[in-house]
Backbone as numpy.savetxt, mean C-alpha at the origin, in Angstrom:
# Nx Ny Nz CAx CAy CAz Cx Cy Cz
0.30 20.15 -12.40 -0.08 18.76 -12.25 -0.40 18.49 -10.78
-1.38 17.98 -10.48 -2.14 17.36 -9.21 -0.76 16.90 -8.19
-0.63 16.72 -7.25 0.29 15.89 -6.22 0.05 14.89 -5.64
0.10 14.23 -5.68 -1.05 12.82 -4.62 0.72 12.32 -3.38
-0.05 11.58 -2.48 0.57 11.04 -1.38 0.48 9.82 -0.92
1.52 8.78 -0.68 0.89 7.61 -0.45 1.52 6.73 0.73
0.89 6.88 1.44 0.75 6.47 2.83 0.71 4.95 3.12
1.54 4.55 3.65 1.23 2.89 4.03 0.72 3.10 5.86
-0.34 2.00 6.07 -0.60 2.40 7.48 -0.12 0.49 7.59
0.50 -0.12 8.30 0.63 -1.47 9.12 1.31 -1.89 10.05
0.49 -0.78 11.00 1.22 -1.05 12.44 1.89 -0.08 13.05
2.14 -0.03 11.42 3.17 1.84 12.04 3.04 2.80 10.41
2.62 3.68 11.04 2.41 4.92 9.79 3.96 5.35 8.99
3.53 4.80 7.57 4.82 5.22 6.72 4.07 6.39 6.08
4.26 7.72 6.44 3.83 8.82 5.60 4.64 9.40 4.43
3.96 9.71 3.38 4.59 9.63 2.29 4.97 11.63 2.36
5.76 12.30 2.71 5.62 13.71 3.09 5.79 14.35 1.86
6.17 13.91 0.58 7.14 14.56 -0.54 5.91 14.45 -1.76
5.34 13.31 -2.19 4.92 13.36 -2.76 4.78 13.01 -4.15
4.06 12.77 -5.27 4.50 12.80 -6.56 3.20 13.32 -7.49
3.42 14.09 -8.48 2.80 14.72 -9.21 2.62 13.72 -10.59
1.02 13.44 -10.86 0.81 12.50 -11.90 -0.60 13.86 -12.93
-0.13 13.11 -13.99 -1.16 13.88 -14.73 -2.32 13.85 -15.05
-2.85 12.65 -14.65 -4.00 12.25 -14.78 -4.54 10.90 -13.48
-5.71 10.50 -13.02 -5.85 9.39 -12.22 -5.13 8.79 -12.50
-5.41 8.14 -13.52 -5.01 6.55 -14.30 -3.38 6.09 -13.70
-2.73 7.66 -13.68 -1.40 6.99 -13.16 -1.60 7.04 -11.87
-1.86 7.42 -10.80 -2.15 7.52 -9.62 -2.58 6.39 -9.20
-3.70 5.31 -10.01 -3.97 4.34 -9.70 -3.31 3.08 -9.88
-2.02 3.27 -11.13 -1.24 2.53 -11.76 -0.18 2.34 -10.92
0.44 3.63 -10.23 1.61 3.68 -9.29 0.99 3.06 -7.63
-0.11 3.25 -7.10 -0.78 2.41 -6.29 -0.63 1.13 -6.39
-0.95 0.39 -7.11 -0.53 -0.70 -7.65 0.70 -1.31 -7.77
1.67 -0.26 -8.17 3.40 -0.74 -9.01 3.74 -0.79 -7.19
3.08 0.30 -6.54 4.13 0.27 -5.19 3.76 -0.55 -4.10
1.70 -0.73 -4.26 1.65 -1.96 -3.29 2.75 -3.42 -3.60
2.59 -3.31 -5.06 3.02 -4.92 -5.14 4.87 -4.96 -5.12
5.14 -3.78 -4.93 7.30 -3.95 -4.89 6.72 -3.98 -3.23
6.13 -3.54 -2.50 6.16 -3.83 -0.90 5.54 -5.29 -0.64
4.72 -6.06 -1.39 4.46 -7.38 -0.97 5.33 -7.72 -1.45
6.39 -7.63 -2.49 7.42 -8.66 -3.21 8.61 -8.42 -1.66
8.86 -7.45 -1.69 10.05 -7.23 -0.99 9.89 -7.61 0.92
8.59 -7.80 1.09 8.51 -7.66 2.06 7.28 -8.68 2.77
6.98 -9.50 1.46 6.17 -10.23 1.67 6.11 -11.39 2.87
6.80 -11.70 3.27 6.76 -12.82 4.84 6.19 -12.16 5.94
6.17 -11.06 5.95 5.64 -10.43 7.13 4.19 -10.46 7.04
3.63 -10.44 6.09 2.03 -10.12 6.07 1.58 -11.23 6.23
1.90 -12.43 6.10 1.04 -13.81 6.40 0.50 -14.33 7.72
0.19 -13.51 8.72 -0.17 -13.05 10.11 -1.47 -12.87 10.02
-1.99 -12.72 8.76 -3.52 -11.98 8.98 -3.92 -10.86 9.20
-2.65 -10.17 9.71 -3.04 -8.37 9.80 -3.03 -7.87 8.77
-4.56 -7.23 8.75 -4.70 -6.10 7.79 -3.29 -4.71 7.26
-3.01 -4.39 6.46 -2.26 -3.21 5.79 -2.84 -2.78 4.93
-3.00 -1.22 4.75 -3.11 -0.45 3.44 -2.71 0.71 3.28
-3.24 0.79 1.62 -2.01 2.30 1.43 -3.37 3.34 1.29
-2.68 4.17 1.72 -4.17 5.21 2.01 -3.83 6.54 0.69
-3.98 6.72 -0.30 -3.27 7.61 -1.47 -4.57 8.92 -1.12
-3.45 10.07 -1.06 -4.48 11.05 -0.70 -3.94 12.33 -1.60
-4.95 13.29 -1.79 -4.60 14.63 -2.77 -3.17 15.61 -1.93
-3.58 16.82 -2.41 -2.67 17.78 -1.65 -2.87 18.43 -0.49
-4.70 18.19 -0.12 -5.87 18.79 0.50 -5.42 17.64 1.97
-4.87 16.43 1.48 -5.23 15.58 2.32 -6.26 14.98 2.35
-7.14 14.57 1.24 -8.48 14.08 0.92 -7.84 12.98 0.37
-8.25 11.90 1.20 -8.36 10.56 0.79 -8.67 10.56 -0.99
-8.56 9.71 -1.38 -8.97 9.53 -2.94 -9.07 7.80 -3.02
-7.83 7.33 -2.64 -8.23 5.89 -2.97 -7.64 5.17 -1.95
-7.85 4.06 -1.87 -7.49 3.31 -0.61 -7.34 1.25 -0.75
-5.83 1.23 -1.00 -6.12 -0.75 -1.22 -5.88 -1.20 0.35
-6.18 -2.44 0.51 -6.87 -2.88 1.55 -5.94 -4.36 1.50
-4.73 -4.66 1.93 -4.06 -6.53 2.28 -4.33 -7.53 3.37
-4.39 -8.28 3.34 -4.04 -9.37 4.54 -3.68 -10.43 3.77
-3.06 -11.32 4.74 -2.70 -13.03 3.83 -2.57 -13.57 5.41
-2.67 -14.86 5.04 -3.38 -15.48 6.24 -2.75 -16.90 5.72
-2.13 -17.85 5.79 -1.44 -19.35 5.35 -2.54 -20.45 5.97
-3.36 -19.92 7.03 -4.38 -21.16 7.99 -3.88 -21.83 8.60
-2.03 -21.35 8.60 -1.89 -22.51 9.50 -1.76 -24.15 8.72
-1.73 -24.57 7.77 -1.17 -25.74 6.93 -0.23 -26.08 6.28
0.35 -25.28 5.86 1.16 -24.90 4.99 1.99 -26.00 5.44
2.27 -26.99 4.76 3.18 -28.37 5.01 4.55 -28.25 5.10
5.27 -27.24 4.89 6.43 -26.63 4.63 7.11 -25.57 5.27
6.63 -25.43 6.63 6.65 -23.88 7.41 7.63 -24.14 8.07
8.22 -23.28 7.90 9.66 -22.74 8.77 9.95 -21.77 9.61
């Protein structure tokens, strides 16, 4: 089974060194997903700055394959800021 790697880059490189073996894309793209969104849940106050983050998911080769792309940005209105 394939190995893929998934890398968060925001600000500071979280390299993924270990890895996980999926059997097909579909999960590769599914777990991209499951793990961007437990890092915006868990960690979500930090990104409302406007800085860009993403997870860079790459083979065993180190060949990029897929790549999601965040920012959140409030404008500054938010009637309720603390």
């Amino acid at each position: 089974m394939p190995r893929y790697f998934f890398h968060v880059i925001d600000g500071r490189d979280i390299l993924d060194n270990e890895g996980t073996e999926f059997p097909n894309f579909r999960y590769v793209r599914a777990e991209a997903i499951r793990t961007a969104g437990a890092i915006l849940h868990d960690e979500g106050d930090r990104f409302w700055n406007g800085t860009e983050w993403q997870m860079n998911v790459t083979d065993a080769s180190g060949q990029s394959v897929l790549k999601l792309r965040f920012s959140a940005d409030d404008q500054d209105i938010a009637p309720d800021r603390e």
